[in-house]
DOKOL-318727 format. One line per field, with one value per residue: residue number from 1; x, y, z of N, C-alpha, C in turn. Coordinates in steps of 0.02 Angstrom, whole numbers, plus 32768, in hexadecimal, padded with zeros to 4 digits. Layout:
pos <- (NUM / ...)
nX <- (X / ...)
nY <- (Y / ...)
nZ <- (Z / ...)
caX <- (X / ...)
caY <- (Y / ...)
caZ <- (Z / ...)
cX <- (X / ...)
cY <- (Y / ...)
cZ <- (Z / ...)
END
This chain:
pos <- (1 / 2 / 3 / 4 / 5 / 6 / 7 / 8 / 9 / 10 / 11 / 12 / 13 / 14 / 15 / 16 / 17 / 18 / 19 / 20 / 21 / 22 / 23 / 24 / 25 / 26 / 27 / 28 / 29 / 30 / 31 / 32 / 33 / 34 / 35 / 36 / 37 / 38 / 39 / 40 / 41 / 42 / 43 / 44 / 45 / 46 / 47 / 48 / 49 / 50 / 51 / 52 / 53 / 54 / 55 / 56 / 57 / 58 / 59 / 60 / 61 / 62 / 63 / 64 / 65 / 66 / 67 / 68)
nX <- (6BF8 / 6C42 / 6C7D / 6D08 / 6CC1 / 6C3B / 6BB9 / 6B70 / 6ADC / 6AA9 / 6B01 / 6ADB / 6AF8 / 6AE8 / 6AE1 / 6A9D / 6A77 / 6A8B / 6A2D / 69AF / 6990 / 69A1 / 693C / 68B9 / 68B3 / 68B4 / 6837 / 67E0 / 67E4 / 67AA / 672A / 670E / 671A / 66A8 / 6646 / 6646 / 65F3 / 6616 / 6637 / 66A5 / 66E5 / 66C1 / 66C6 / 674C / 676F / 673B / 67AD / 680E / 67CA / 67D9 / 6861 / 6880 / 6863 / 68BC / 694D / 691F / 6909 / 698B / 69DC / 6997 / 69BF / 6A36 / 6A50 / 6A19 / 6A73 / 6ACB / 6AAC / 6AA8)
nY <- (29AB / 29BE / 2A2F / 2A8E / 2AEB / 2AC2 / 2AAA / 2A3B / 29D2 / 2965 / 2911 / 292C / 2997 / 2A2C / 2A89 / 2AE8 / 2AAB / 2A1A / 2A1D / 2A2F / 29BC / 2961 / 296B / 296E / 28E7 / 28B8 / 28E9 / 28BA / 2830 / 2825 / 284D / 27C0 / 2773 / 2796 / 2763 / 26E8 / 265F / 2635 / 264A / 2679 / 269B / 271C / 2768 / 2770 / 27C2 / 2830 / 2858 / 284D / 28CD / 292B / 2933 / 2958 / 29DF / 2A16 / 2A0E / 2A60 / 2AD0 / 2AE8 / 2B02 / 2B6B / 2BC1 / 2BCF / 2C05 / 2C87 / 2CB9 / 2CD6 / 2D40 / 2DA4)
nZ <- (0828 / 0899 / 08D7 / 0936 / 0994 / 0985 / 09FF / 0A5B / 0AA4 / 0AF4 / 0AAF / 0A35 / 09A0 / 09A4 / 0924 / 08B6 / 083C / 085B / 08C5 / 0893 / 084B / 0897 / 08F8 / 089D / 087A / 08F8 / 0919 / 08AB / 08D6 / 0955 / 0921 / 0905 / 0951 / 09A4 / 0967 / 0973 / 09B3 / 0A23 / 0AD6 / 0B1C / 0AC6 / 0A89 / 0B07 / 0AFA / 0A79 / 0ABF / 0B0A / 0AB4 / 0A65 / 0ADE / 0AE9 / 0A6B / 0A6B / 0ADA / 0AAA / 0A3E / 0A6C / 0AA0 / 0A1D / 09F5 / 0A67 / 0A50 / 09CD / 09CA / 0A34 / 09DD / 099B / 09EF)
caX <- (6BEB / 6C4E / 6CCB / 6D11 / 6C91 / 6BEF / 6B93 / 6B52 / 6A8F / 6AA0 / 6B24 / 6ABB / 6B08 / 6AAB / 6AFA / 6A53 / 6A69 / 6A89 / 6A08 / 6977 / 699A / 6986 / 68FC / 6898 / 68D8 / 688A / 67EB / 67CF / 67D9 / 6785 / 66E5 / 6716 / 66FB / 6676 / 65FF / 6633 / 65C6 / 662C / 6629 / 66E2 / 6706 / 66A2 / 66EF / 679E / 6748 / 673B / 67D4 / 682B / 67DB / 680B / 68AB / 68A0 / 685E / 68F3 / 696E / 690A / 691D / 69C4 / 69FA / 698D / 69EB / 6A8B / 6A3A / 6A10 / 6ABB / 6AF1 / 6A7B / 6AC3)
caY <- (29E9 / 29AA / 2A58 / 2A8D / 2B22 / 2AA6 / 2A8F / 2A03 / 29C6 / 2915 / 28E5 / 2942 / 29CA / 2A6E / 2AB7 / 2AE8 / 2A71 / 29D2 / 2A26 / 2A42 / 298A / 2926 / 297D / 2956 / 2897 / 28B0 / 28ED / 2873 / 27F0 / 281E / 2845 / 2788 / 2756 / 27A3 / 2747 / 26AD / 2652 / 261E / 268A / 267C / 26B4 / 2751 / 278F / 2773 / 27FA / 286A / 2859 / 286A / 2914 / 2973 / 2925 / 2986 / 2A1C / 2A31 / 2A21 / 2A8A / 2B18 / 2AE5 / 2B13 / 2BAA / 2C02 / 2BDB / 2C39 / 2CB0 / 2CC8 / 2CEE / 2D7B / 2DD7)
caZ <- (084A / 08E2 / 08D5 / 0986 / 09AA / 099F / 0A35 / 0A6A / 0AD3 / 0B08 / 0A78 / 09EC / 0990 / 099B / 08F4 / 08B0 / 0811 / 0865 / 08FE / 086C / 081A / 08D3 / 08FD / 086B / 0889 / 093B / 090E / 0881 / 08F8 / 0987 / 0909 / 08D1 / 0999 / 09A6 / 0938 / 097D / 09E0 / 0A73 / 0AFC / 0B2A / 0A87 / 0A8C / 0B36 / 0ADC / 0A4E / 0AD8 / 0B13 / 0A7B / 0A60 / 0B03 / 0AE7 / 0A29 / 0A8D / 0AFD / 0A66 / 09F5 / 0A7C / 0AB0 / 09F5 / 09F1 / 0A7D / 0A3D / 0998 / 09FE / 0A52 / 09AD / 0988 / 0A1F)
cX <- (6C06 / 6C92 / 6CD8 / 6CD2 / 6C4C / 6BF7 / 6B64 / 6B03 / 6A96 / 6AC2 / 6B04 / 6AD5 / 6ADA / 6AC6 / 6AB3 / 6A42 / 6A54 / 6A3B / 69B6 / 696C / 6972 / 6944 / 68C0 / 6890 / 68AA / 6845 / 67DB / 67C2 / 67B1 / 6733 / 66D7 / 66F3 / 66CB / 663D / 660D / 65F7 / 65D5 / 663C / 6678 / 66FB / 66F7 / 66C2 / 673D / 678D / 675B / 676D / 680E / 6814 / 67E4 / 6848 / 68BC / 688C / 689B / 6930 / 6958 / 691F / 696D / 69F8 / 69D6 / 69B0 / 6A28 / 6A8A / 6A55 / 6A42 / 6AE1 / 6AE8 / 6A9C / 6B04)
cY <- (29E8 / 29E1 / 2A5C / 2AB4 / 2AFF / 2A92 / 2A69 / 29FA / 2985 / 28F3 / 2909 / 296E / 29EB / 2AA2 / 2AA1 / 2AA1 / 2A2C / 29D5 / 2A0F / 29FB / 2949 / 292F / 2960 / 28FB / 288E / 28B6 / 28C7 / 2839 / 27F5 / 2827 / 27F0 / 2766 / 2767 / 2788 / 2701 / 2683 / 2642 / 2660 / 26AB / 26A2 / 26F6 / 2768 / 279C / 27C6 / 283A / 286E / 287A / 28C4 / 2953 / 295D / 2964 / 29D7 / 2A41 / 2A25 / 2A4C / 2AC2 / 2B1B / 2AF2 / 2B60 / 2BD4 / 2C17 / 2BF1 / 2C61 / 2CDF / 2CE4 / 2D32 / 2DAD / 2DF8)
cZ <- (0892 / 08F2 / 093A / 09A4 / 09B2 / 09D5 / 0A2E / 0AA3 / 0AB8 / 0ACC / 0A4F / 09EF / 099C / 0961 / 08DD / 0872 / 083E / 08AA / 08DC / 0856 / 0863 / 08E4 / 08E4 / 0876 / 08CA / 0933 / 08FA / 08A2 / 0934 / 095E / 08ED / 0906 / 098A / 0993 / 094A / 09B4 / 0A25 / 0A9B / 0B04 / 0AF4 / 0A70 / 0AC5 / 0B0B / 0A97 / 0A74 / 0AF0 / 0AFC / 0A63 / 0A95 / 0AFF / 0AAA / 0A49 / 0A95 / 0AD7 / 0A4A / 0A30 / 0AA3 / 0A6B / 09F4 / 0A13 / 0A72 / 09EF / 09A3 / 0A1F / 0A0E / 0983 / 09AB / 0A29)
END
């Protein structure tokens, strides 16, 4: 999915496929942190999901942009 027209957030595609697939990948793992017991490892959790935040709406606007 690496054509010329995808845009990119920090190296990650934002074509919704490959956008919808990491995501998922991100979440999964930060609910994986989460339950561990070390603390360090739980901040990293949270980390990981404003990181998937600001991707997830860094593909929505470029939706978005396409709507218009």
């Amino acid at each position: 999915m690496g054509d010329i027209q995808t845009k990119y957030f920090k190296g990650l595609s934002l074509h919704p496929h490959d956008a919808f697939k990491n995501l998922a990948v991100f979440i999964e793992v930060a609910g994986l942190l989460s339950a561990v017991t070390d603390e360090e490892y739980q901040e990293l959790s949270d980390v990981l999901l404003e990181f998937s935040r600001k991707y997830a709406d860094a593909a929505r606007k470029i939706e978005l942009g396409k709507l218009q």
